[in-house]
C-alpha positions as MATLAB code, in Angstrom:
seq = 'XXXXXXXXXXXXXXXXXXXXXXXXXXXXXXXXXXXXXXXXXXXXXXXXXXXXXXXXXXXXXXXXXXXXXXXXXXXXXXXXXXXXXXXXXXXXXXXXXXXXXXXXXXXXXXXXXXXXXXXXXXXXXXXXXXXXXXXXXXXXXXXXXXXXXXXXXXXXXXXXXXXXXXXXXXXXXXXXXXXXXXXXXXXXXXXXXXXXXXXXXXXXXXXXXXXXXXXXXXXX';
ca = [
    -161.910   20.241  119.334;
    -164.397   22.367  117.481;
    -163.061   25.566  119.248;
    -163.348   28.499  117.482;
    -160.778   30.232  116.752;
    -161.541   33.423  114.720;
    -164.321   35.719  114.135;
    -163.908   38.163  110.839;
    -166.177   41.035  110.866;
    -166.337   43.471  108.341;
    -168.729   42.314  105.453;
    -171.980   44.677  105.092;
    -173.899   41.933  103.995;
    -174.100   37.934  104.528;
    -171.185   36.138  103.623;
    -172.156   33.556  101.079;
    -168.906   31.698  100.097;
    -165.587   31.478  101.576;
    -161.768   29.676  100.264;
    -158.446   29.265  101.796;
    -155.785   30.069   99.325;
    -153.482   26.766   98.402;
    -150.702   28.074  101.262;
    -153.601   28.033  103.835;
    -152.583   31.674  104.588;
    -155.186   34.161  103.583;
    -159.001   33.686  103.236;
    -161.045   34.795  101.158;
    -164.810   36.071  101.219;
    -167.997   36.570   98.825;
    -170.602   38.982  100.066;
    -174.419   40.052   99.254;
    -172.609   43.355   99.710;
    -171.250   42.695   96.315;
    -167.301   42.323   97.239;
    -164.762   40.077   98.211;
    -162.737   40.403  101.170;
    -159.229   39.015  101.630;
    -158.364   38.013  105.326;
    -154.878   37.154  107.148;
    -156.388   33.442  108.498;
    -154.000   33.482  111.714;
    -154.109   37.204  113.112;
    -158.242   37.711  111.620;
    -157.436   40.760  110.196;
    -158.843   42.418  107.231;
    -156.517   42.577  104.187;
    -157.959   43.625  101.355;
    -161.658   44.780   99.716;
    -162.356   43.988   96.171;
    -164.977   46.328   94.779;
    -166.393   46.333   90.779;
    -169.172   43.163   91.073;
    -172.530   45.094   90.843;
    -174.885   42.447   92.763;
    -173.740   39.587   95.062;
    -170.227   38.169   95.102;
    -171.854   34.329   95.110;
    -168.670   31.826   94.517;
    -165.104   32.451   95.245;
    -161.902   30.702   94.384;
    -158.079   30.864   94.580;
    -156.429   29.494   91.423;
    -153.861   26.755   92.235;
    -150.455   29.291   92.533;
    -152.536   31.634   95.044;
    -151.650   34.742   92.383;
    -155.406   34.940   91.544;
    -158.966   34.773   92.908;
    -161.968   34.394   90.782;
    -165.315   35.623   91.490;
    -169.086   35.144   89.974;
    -171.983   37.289   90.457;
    -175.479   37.814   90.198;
    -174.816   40.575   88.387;
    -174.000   37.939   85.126;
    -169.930   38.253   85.201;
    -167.081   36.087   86.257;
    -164.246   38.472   87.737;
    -160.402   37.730   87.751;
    -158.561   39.226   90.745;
    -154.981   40.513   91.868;
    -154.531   38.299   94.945;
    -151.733   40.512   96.089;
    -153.048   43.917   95.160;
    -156.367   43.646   94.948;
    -156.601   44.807   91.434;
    -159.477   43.450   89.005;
    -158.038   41.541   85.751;
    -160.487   40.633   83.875;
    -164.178   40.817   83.649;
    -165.820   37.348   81.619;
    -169.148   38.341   80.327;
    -171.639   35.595   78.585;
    -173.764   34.379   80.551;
    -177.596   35.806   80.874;
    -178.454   35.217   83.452;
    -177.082   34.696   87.771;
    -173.583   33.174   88.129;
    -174.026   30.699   90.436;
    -170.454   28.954   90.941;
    -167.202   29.204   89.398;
    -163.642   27.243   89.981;
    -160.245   26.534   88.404;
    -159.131   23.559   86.477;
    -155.995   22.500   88.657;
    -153.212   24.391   86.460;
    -155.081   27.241   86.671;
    -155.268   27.855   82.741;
    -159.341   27.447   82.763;
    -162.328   28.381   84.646;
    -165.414   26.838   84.675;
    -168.846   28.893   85.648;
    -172.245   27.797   86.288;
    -175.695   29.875   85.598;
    -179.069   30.207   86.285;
    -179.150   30.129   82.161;
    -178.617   26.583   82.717;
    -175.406   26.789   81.197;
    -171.981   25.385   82.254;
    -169.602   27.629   80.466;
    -165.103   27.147   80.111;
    -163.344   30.367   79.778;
    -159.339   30.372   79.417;
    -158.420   32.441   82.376;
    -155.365   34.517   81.139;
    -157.267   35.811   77.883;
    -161.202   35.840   79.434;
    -161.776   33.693   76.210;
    -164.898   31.912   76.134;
    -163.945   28.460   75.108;
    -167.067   26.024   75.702;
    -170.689   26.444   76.136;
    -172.292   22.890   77.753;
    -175.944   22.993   77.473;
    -178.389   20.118   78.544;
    -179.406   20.689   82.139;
    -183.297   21.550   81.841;
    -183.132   23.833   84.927;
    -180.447   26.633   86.846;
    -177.064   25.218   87.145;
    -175.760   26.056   91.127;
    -172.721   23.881   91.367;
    -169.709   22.830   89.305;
    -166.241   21.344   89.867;
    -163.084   19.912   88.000;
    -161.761   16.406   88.604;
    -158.421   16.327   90.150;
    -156.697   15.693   86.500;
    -158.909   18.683   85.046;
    -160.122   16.162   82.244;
    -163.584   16.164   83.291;
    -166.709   18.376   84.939;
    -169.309   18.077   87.411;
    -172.159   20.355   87.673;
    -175.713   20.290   89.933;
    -178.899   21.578   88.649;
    -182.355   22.324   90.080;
    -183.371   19.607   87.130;
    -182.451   17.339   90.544;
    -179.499   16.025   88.417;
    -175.823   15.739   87.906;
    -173.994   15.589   84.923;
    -170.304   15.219   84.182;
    -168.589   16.789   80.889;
    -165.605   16.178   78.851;
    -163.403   19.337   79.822;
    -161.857   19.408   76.246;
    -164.793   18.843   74.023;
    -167.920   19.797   76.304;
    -169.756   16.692   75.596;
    -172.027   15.053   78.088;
    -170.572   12.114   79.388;
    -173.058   10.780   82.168;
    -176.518   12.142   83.625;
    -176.684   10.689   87.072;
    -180.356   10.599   88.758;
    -181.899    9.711   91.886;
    -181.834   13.180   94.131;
    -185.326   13.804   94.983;
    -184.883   17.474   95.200;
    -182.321   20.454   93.894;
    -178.536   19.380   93.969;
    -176.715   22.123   95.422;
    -173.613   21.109   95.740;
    -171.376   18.836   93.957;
    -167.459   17.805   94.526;
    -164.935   15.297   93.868;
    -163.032   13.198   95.519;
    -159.162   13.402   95.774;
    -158.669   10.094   93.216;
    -161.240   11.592   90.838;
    -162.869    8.130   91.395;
    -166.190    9.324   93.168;
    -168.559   12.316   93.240;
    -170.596   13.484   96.742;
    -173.851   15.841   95.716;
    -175.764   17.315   98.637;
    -179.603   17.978   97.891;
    -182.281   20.397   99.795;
    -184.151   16.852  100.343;
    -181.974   16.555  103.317;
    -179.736   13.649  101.588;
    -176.059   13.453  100.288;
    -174.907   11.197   97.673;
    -172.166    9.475   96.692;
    -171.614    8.026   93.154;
    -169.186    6.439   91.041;
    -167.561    8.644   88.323;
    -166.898    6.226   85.892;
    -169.979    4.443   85.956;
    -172.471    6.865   87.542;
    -173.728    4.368   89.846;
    -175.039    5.410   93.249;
    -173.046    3.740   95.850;
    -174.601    5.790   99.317;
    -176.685    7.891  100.514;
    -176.165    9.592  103.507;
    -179.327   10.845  105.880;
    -179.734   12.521  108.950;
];
């Protein structure tokens, strides 16, 4: 119906990324006032506030159990979360520059962050090991994603290019071109058969995985 159904106020900044958690119970928020918020989705109200990111809470994510939320900043760090209590876990340091995305394979074992560095980078998430560095984008990485069987990568670059990644040896597996402007999003679809990239030319696009063929492209 497109009724809305909730309004959650409480943020002191924009809100600049939202996630359900896998039981579709609790929300959770990212915030240019540098914390995450955790929100009861049916009653609206305000659960819990997760302070320690020192610049904007850009990309949030439950992992797949709903026991933990990750969390990357501008402020250069991923950060591991308490879903229940609140409590930070872990802080993943690396990168040099913005965190731009972040997300978990689906076990929930690794976590995989994009960067303004231009970096994609795999970090086991009970140890805040840094496992894989995956370098070739030429410009700021701002979206990445796991396939469904958390074998492969996507990530979206200013460079106005995707590329997918072998999740177990971080190399390059296709560079997919045609956007005409920044990719800024980037996801999979539930087969793990085809990726959809959204671009600030005004254009989505939908590709093969396998083959990295460009099968639409959706205007309007």
């Amino acid at each position: 119906t497109g009724a809305l159904l909730r309004t959650f106020n409480g943020h002191g900044g924009g809100v600049v990324s939202v996630a359900w958690n896998p039981a579709g119970t609790h929300i959770v928020s990212g915030s240019t006032d540098n914390t995450l918020r955790i929100w009861d989705a049916e009653t609206g109200a305000h659960l819990q506030t997760l302070n320690g990111h020192e610049d904007v809470a850009v990309s949030v994510a439950w992992n797949p159990a709903g026991t933990r939320i990750v969390s990357g900043s501008y402020d250069k760090t991923l950060r591991i979360w308490d879903a229940e209590t609140g409590a930070p876990l872990w802080t993943f340091e690396g990168h040099e520059k913005l965190v731009t995305s972040v997300a978990w394979n689906p076990v929930g074992t690794r976590i995989v962050s994009g960067s303004w560095d231009k970096t994609v980078r795999i970090w086991d998430a009970e140890t805040g090991t840094h496992l894989q560095t995956l370098e070739g984008h030429e410009q700021l990485v701002t979206s990445v994603a796991w396939n469904p069987s958390g074998t492969r990568i996507v990530s979206g670059s200013y460079d106005h290019t995707l590329r997918i990644w072998d999740a177990e040896t971080g190399a390059r597996l296709q560079t997919f071109k045609g956007h005409e402007g920044v990719v800024a999003s980037v996801a999979w679809n539930p087969a793990g058969t085809r990726i959809v990239s959204g671009s600030d030319a005004n254009t989505l696009r939908i590709w093969d995985a396998e083959t990295g063929a460009r099968l639409r492209t959706l205007e309007g």
